[in-house]
C-alpha positions as CSV (number, residue, x, y, z in Angstrom):
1,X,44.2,-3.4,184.3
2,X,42.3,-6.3,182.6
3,X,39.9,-9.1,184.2
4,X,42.3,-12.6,184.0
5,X,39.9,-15.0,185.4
6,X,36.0,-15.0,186.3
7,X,34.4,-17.3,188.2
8,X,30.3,-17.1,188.5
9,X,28.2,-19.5,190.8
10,X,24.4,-20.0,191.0
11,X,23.9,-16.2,189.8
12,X,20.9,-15.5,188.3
13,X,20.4,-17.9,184.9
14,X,24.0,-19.5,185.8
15,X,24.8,-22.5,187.7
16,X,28.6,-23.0,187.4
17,X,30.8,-20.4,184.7
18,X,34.7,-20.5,185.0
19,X,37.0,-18.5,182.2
20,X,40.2,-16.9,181.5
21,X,38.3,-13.5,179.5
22,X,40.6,-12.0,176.8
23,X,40.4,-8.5,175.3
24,X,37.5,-9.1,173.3
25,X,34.8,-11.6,174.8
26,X,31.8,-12.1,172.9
27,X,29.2,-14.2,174.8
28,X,26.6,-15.4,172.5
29,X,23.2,-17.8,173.0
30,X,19.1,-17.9,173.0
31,X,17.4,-16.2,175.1
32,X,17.8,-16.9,178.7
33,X,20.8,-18.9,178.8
34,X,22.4,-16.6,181.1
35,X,24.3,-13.6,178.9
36,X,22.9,-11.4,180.5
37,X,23.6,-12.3,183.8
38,X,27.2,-12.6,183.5
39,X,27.2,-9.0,182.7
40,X,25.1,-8.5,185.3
41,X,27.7,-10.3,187.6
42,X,30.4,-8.3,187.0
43,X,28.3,-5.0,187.5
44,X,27.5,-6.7,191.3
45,X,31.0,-7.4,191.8
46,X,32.9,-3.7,191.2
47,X,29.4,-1.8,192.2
48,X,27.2,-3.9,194.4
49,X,24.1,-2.9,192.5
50,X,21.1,-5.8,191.8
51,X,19.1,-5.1,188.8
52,X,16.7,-7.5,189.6
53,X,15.4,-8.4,193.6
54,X,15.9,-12.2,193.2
55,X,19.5,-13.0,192.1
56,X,20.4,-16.1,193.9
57,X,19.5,-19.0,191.4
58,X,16.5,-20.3,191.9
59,X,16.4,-23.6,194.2
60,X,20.0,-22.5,195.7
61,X,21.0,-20.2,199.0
62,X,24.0,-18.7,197.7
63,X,25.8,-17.2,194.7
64,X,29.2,-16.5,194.6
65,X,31.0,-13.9,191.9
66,X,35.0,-14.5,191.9
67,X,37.2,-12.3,189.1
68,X,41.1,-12.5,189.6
69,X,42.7,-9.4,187.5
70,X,45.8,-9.3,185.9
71,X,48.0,-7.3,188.7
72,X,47.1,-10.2,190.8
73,X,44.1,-8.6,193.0
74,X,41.5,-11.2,193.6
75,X,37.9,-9.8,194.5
76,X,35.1,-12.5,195.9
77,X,31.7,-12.1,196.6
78,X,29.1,-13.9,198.1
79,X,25.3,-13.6,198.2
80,X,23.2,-15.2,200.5
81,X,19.9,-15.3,201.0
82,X,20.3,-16.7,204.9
83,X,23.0,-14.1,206.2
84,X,24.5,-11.5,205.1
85,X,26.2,-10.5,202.2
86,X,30.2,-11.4,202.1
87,X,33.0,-9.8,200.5
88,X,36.2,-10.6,200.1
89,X,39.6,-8.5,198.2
90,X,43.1,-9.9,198.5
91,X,46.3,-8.8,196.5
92,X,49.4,-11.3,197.3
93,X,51.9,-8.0,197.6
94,X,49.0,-4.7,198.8
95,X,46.8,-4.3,201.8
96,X,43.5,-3.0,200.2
97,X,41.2,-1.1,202.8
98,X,37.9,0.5,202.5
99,X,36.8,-2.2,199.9
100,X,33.6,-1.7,198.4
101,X,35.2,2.0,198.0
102,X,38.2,0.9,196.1
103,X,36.0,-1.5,193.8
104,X,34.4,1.9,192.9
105,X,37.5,3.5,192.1
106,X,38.3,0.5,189.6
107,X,35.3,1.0,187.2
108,X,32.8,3.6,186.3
109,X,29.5,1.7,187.1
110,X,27.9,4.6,185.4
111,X,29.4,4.2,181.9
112,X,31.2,0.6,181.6
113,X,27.7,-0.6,180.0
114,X,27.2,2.3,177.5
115,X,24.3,0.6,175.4
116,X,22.5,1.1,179.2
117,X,24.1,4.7,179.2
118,X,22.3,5.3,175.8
119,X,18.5,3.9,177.0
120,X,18.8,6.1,180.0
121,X,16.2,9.4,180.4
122,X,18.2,12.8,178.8
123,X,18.2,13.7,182.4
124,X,19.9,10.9,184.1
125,X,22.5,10.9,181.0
126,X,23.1,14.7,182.1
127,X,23.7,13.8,185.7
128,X,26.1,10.8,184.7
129,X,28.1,13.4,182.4
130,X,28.3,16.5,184.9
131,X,29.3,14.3,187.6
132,X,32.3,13.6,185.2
133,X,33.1,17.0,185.2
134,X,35.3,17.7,188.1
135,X,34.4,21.4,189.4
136,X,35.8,22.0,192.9
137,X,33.6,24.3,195.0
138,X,32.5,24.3,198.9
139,X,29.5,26.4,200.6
140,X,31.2,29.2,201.4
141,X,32.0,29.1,197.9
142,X,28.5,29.7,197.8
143,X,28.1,32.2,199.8
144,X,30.6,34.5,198.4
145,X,28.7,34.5,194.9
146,X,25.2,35.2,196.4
147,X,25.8,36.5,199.9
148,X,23.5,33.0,201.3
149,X,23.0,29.6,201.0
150,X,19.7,29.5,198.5
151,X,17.7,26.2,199.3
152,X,19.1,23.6,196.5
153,X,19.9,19.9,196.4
154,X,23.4,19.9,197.5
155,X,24.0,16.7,196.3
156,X,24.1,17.2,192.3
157,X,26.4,19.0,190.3
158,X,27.5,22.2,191.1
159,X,26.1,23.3,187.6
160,X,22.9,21.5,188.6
161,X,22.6,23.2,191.9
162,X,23.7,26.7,190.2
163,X,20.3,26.1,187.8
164,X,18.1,25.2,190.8
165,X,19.3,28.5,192.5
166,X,18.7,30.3,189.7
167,X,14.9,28.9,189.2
168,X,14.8,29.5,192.7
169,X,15.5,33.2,192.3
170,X,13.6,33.5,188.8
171,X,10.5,32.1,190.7
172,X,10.9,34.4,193.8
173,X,11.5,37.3,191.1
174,X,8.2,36.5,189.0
175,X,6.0,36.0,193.1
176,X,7.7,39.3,193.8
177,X,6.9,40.9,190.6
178,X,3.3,40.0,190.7
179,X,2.9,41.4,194.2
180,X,4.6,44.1,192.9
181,X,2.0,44.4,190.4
182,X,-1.0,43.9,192.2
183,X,0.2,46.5,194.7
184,X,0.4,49.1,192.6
185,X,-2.8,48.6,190.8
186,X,-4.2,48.5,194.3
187,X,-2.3,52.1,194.4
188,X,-3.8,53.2,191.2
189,X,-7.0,52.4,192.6
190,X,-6.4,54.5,195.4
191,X,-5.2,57.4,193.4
192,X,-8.1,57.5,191.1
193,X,-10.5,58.0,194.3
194,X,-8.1,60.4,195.6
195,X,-8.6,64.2,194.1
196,X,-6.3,65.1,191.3
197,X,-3.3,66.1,192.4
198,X,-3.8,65.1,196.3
199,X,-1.3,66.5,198.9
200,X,-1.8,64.8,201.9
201,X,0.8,66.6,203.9
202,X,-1.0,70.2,202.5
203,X,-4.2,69.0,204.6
204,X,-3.0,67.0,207.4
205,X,-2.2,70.6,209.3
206,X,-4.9,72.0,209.5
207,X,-7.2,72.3,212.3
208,X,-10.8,71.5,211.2
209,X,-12.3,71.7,214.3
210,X,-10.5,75.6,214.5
211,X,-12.3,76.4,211.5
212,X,-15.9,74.9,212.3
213,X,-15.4,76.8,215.7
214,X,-14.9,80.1,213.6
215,X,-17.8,79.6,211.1
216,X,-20.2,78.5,214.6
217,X,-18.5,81.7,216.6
218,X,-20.2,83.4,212.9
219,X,-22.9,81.8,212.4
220,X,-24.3,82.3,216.2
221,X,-23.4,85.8,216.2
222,X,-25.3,86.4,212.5
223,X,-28.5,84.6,214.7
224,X,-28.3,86.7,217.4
225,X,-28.5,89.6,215.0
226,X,-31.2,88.3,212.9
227,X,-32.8,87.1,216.5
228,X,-32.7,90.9,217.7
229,X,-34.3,92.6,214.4
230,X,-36.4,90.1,214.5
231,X,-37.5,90.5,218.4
232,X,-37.9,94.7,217.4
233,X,-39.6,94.8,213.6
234,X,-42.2,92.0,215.3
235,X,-42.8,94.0,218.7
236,X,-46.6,95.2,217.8
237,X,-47.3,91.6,216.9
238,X,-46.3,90.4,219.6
239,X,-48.3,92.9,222.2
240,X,-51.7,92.4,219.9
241,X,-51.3,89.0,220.3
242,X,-50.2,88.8,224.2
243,X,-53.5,91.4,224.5
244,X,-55.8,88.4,221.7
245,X,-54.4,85.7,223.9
246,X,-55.6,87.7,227.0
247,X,-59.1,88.5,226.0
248,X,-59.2,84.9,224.9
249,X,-58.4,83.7,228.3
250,X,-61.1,86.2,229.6
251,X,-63.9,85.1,227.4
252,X,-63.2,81.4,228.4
253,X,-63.2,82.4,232.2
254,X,-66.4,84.3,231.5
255,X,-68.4,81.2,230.1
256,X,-66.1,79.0,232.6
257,X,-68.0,80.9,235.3
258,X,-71.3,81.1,233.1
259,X,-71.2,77.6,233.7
260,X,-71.0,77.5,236.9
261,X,-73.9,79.5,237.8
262,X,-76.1,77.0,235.5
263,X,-74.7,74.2,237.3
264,X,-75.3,76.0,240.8
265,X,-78.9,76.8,239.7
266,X,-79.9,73.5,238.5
267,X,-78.2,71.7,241.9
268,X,-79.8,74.2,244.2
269,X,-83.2,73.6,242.1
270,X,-82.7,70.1,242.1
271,X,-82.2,69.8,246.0
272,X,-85.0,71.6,246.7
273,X,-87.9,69.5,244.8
274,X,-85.5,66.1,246.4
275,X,-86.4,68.1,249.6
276,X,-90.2,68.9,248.6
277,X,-90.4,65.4,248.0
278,X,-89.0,64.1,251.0
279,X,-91.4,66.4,253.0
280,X,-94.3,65.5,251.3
281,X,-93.5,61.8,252.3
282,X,-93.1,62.6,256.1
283,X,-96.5,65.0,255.8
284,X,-98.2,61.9,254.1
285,X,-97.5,59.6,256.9
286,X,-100.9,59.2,258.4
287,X,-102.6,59.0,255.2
288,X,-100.4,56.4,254.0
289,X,-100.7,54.3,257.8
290,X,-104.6,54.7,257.5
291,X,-104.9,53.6,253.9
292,X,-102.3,50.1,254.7
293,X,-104.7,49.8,258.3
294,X,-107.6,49.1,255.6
295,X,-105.8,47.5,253.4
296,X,-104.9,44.6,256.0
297,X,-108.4,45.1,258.1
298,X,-109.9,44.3,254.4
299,X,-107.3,41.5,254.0
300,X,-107.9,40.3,257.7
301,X,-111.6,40.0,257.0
302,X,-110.7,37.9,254.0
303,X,-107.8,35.3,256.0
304,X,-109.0,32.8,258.6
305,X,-108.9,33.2,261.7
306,X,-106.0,31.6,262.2
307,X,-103.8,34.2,260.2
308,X,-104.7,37.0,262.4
309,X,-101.1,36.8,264.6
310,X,-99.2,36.7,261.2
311,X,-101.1,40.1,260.4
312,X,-100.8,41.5,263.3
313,X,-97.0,41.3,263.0
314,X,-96.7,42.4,258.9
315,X,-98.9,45.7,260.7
316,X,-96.0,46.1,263.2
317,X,-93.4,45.7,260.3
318,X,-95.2,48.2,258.0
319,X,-94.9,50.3,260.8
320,X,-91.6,50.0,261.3
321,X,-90.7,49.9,257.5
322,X,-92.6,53.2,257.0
323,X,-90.9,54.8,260.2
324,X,-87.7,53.8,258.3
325,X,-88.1,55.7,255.6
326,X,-89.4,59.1,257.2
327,X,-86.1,58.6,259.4
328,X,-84.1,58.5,256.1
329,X,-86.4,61.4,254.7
330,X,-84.9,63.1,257.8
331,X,-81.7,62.3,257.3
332,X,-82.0,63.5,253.3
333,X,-83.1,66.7,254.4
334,X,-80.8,67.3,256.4
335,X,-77.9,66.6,254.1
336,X,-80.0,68.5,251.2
337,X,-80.5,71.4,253.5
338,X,-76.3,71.6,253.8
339,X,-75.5,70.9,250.2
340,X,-78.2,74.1,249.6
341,X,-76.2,76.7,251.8
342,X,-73.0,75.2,250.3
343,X,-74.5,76.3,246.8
344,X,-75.7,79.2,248.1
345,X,-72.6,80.0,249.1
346,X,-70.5,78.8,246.2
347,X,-73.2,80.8,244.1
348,X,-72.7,84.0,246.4
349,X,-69.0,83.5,245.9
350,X,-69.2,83.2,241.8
351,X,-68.1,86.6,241.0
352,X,-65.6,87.5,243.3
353,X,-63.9,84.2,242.0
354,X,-64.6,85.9,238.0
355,X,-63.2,89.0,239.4
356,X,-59.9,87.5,241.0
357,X,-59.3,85.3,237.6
358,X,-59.7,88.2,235.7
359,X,-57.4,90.1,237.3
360,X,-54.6,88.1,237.1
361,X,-54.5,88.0,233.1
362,X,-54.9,91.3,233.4
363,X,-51.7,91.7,235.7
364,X,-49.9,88.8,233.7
365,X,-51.0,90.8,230.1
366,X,-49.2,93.6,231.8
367,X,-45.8,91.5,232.0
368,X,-45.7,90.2,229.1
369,X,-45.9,93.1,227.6
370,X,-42.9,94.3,229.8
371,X,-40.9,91.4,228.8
372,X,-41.2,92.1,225.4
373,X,-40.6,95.3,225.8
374,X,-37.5,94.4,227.5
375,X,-36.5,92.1,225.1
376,X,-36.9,94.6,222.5
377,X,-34.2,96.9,224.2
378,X,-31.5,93.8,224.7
379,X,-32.0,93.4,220.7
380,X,-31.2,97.0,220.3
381,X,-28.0,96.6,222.6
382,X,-27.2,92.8,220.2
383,X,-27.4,95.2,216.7
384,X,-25.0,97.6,217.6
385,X,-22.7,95.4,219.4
386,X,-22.7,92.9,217.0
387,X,-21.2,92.9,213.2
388,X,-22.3,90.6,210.5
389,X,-20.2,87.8,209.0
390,X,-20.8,86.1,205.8
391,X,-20.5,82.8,206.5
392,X,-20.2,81.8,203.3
393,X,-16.1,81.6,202.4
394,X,-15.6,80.2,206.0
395,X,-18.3,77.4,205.5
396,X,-16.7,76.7,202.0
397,X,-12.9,76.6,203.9
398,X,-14.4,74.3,206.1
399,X,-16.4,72.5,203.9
400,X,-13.3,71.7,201.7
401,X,-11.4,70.7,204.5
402,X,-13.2,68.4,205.7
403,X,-13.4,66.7,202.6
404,X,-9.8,66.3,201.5
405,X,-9.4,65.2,205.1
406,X,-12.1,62.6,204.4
407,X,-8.8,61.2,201.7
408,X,-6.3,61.7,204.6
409,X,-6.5,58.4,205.2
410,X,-6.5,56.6,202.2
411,X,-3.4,58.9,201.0
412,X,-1.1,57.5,203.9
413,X,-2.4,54.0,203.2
414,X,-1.2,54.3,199.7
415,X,1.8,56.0,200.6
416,X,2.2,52.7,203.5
417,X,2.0,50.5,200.9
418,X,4.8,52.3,198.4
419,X,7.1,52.4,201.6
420,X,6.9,49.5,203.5
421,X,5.6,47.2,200.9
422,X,6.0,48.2,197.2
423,X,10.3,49.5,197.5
424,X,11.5,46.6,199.9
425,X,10.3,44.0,197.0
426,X,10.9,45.8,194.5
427,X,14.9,46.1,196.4
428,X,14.5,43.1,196.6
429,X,13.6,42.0,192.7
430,X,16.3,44.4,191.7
431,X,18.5,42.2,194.4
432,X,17.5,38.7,192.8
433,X,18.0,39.9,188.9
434,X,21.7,40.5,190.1
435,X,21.5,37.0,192.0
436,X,19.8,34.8,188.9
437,X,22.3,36.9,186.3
438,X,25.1,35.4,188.4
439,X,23.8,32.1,188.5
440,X,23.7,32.4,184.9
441,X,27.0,33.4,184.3
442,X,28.8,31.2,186.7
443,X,28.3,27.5,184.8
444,X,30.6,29.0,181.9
445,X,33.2,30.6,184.3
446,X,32.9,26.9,185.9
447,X,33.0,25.5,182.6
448,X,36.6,27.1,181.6
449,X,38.2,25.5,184.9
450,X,36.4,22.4,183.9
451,X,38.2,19.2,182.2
452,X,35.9,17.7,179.4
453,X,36.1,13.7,179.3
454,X,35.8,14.1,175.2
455,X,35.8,16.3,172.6
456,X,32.6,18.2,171.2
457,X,31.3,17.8,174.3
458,X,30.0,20.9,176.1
459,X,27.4,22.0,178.9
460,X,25.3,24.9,178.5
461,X,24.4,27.5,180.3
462,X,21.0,25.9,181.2
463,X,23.0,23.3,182.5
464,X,22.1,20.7,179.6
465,X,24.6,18.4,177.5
466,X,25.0,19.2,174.3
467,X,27.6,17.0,171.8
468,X,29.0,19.4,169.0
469,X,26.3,21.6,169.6
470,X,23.2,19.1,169.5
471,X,21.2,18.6,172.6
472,X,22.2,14.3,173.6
473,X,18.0,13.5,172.9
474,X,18.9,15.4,169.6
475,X,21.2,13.2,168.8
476,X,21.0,10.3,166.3
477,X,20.8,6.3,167.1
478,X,24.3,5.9,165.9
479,X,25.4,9.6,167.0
480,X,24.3,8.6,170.6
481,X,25.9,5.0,170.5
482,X,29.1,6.7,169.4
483,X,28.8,9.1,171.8
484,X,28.2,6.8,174.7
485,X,31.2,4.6,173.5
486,X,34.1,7.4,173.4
487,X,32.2,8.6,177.2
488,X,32.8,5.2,178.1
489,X,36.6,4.9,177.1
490,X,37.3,8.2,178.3
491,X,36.1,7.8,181.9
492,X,37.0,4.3,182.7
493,X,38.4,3.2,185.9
494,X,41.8,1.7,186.9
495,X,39.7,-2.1,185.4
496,X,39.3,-0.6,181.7
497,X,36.0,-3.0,180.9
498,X,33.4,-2.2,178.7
499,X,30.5,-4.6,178.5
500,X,28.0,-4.2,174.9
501,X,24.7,-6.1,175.9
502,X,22.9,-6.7,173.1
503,X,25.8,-6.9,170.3
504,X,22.7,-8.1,167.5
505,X,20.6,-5.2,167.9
506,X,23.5,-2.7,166.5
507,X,23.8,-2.4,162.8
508,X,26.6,-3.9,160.8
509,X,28.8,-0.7,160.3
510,X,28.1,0.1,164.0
511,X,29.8,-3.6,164.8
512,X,32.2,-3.7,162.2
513,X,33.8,0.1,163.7
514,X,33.9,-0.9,167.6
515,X,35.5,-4.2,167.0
516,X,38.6,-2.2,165.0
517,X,38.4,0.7,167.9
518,X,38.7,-2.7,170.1
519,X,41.5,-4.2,168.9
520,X,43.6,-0.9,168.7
521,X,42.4,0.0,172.3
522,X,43.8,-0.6,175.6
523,X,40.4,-1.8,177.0
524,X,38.9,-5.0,177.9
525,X,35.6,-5.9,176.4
526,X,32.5,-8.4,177.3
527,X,29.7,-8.6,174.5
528,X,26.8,-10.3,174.3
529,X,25.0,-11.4,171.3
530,X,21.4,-13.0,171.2
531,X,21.2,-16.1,168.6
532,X,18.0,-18.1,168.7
533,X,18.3,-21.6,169.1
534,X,22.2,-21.4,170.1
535,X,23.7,-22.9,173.6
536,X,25.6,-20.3,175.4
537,X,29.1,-20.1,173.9
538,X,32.0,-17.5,174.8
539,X,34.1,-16.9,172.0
540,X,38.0,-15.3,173.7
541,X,40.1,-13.2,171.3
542,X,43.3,-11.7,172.1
C-alpha cells in the first residue's frame, strides 16, 4: 500500500503543497523551505506525534494534512489552534473504526524515518527493536518462573523486565550478603570474647546459687571451728584482761571518789568563811551605824541649814539599806548552814558510795569470767561436732561457674543471631541465586520462540542488541545506516513508506546502494535533500 495523493496546508514552513508521490520522491531545497516539514506531516498524520510545540503556520489558525492511498482509503487531519484537533478516515467500499489505532497499524512510527532510528540513544534503539520482537507472556507467566511478581516496569519488553528482575534480585542478593557479612563478623566478635571452646548448654544447668550455698554452708562451719579454738587457746587472755579491765575500773572509781572528797572539803571550807563573813557583817552593825552617824553629823555641820531634812532622810535610808543587807546576811546563812549539812552528809556518805561501786565490778568481774568460761565449753561442744571443709575446690567450682555464666548470655545472643538472622538470609540469598540464574537463562529460552525482523540480528542475554555480534553503538556510520534501513523494510506497516531526511549528509556509495535497493523494492520512499540556494522542488520517479 503506497501514498497516491498528499495534500499539506499551512503546516509548519508550508502554506499550500498538492502531489501525486511516486515510489521514489526526492524533495530537495535551502534550508527552510519546508522539507522537513512535509516529512514531518506525514509522521502527524499515521502517528499523531508533534516534533515541535508550534505547528500551525505562523499567522494562520489551522493546518490541514490530507493523503489519499492507493486502495482508495482517504485519511484527513486538521489542527487547530481554536478547538480541537479533527480527524477524519473514509474508504468508499470499508467501515474503518478505532481510527487513530488503525493509522498505527499502517506504519511503524518507530522505524519509517530510519536516519532518526540511527541518531537515537543505544537505549532507545534497544527498546524500538525488542518491542519488534514478539514474545507472548502474561503475569502469571511470571509467577510460575519465580513464584511472585518482582517489582519491574511492566510496560517494556519482556526481556527488559526479565533484566530489571534480575538486577532486582542481584541487588537484594549483594544487601543480603553484606548483612550476611557483617553479622557474622559481629559473630566472630562474639566468639573471640567467648572462652575457647564455649558450651553454653554445658553451663546453663547448673545451679550457681546451689553451689555458693554449699561453699557458705563450708565456709561458716570452718568459722565456727576456727571461732571455738580460738574462744579456748585465748581463755587466759581473756580472764587477765576482764580482771586488767576491772582493776582499771577500780582505780578510776577510787580517784573518781578522791575527787569528791576534795570537792566536798573545799565547798564545806568555802561555805564556812562565806558564813564567817556574813557574821562578821551582822556583828559589825553598830560600828558601822556609829561610824556613818559621824560621818553625816560631820557632813551636817558642813551643809546649810536648809539641807538638814534631806539628811535626815539619807540617815533613815542608810538605815534601812544596812538593815537590808544583815537581813540578806540572814538569809545566806541560812542557806550556807543547809548546803553544810548537805556536804556533811554527802561527805559522810563518800565511802559507802566507793564501797557499793566497787562491788559491783567485783560481782560483774565474776560474770564475765563465767561467760567465758561458758563460752569456752560451747567451743569444745563446736570442735567435736563440727568437721572441716577445704573450701578451696568448692570456691574454684563456683568461682568458674559463675564466670562462664557471666558468657551465658552473649552465647545465646550469638546463637539468636545465627538462627533467626544469619540462616533466613542466607535461605533467602541461596533462594535469589536460583531466582537471578533464571532470569538469566529465560531471555534465550525467550529468544528461540522469538521471530527476528532481520538477519544477524540477535539479543543477548543482558538484554542488549547486538548485529552479527557487535553491540548497535559498536557499530559503524555506514554499518548502523544499513542496519537501520533493512530494520526499516522489515518492520513496515500495511503503508510501506520510508522517509530519508537528510539525503546530502550520506556518502555517495551509501546513496548510490539505497536508490538500487529502491527501485527493486516494494516500498514507497520520501527523501529530502538540502541544496543551498535552491527553491523547493519534488522530483517523482516511478
Amino acid at each position: 500500500m503506497h501514498i497516491k495523493r498528499l495534500e499539506i496546508k499551512n503546516w509548519l514552513g508550508i502554506h499550500e503543497l498538492s502531489f501525486n508521490p511516486g515510489k521514489i520522491n526526492k524533495i530537495s531545497g535551502d534550508s527552510g523551505t519546508g522539507k522537513t516539514s512535509m516529512i514531518e506531516g506525514l509522521e502527524k498524520l499515521f502517528t499523531n506525534k508533534n516534533r515541535r510545540t508550534e505547528v500551525i503556520r505562523h499567522g494562520d489558525s489551522e493546518a490541514e494534512l490530507l493523503v489519499e492511498l492507493d486502495d482508495r482509503l482517504e485519511v484527513s487531519r486538521k489542527v487547530r489552534s481554536e478547538k480541537a484537533d479533527y480527524l477524519k478516515i473514509k474508504h468508499d467500499s470499508k467501515a474503518v473504526t478505532s481510527t487513530e489505532s488503525y493509522l498505527r497499524k499502517l506504519i511503524n512510527g518507530e522505524i519509517f524515518r530510519p536516519i532518526e532510528f540511527v541518531k537515537k540513544p543505544a537505549d532507545e534503539q534497544a527498546r524500538i527493536i525488542l518491542n519488534m520482537l514478539d514474545i507472548p507472556w502474561s503475569t502469571e507467566d511470571i509467577t510460575s518462573w519465580f513464584g511472585e511478581v518482582p517489582e519491574a516496569d511492566y510496560q517494556l519488553h519482556i526481556l527488559q523486565i526479565l533484566k530489571q528482575i534480575e538486577s532486582g534480585y542481584y541487588a537484594e542478593r549483594e544487601s543480603l550478603n553484606r548483612e550476611i557479612n557483617l553479622l557474622k563478623a559481629n559473630i566472630e566478635g562474639i566468639k573471640r570474647d567467648l572462652p575457647a571452646n564455649y558450651d553454653g548448654n554445658e553451663w546453663r544447668g547448673v545451679n550457681l546459687q546451689d553451689l555458693y550455698r554449699q561453699l557458705s554452708d563450708a565456709e561458716d562451719a570452718n568459722k565456727k571451728l576456727d571461732a571455738a579454738k580460738q574462744l579456748i587457746d585465748n581463755l587466759n587472755l581473756r580472764v587477765d584482761d576482764i580482771k586488767q579491765r576491772a582493776e582499771t575500773a577500780r582505780e578510776g572509781k577510787r580517784l573518781e571518789y578522791s575527787r569528791q572528797r576534795d570537792n566536798l572539803k573545799s565547798s564545806i571550807d568555802s561555805i564556812s568563811r562565806n558564813i564567817e563573813s556574813e557574821q562578821a557583817k551582822i556583828n559589825d552593825t553598830d560600828r558601822r551605824i556609829n561610824d556613818e552617824y559621824i560621818r553625816l553629823d560631820d557632813q551636817l555641820q558642813r551643809e546649810i541649814e536648809r539641807l538638814k531634812t534631806q539628811y535626815q532622810a539619807k540617815k533613815q535610808f542608810a538605815r534601812e539599806q544596812i538593815q537590808n543587807e544583815v537581813e540578806q546576811s540572814r538569809v545566806f546563812i541560812s542557806e550556807y548552814q543547809r548546803q553544810l549539812s548537805e556536804a556533811k552528809t554527802k561527805f559522810s556518805n563518800v565511802d559507802d558510795l566507793e564501797k557499793k561501786d566497787i562491788d559491783r565490778i567485783n560481782e560483774y568481774e565474776l560474770q564475765q569470767i563465767e561467760l567465758e568460761q561458758t563460752k569456752t565449753g560451747n567451743a569444745q561442744n563446736t570442735i567435736h561436732d563440727l568437721i572441716w571443709v577445704d573450701t578451696e575446690p568448692l570456691k574454684t567450682k563456683a568461682h568458674e561457674a559463675a564466670e562462664m555464666k557471666e558468657y551465658l548470655r552473649e552465647w545465646e545472643r550469638m546463637n539468636d543471631i545465627i538462627r533467626e538472622k544469619v540462616t533466613p538470609k542466607e535461605e533467602r540469598s541461596c533462594e535469589l541465586t536460583v531466582k537471578i540464574q533464571k532470569a538469566r537463562e529465560l531471555p534465550k529460552e525467550l529468544l528461540k520462540t522469538a521471530s527476528l525482523p532481520i538477519d544477524g540480528l540477535e539479543v543477548d542475554e543482558k538484554g542488549r542488541i547486538r548485529i552479527d555480534g557487535t553491540l548497535i553503538d559498536g557499530l559503524s556510520e555506514g554499518e548502523a545506516i544499513t542496519f537501520a534501513f533493512k530494520l526499516a523494510k522489515a518492520q513496515a506497516g500495511e503503508l510501506k513508506v520510508i522517509c530519508v531526511d537528510g539525503w546530502q549528509n550520506l556518502g555517495g556509495d551509501m546513496q548510490e546502494a539505497i536508490i538500487l535497493e529502491a527501485q527493486n523494492d516494494d516500498l514507497q520512499y520520501f527523501i529530502t535533500e538540502t541544496i543551498p540556494g535552491k527553491e523547493f522542488d519534488i522530483q517523482v520517479e516511478g
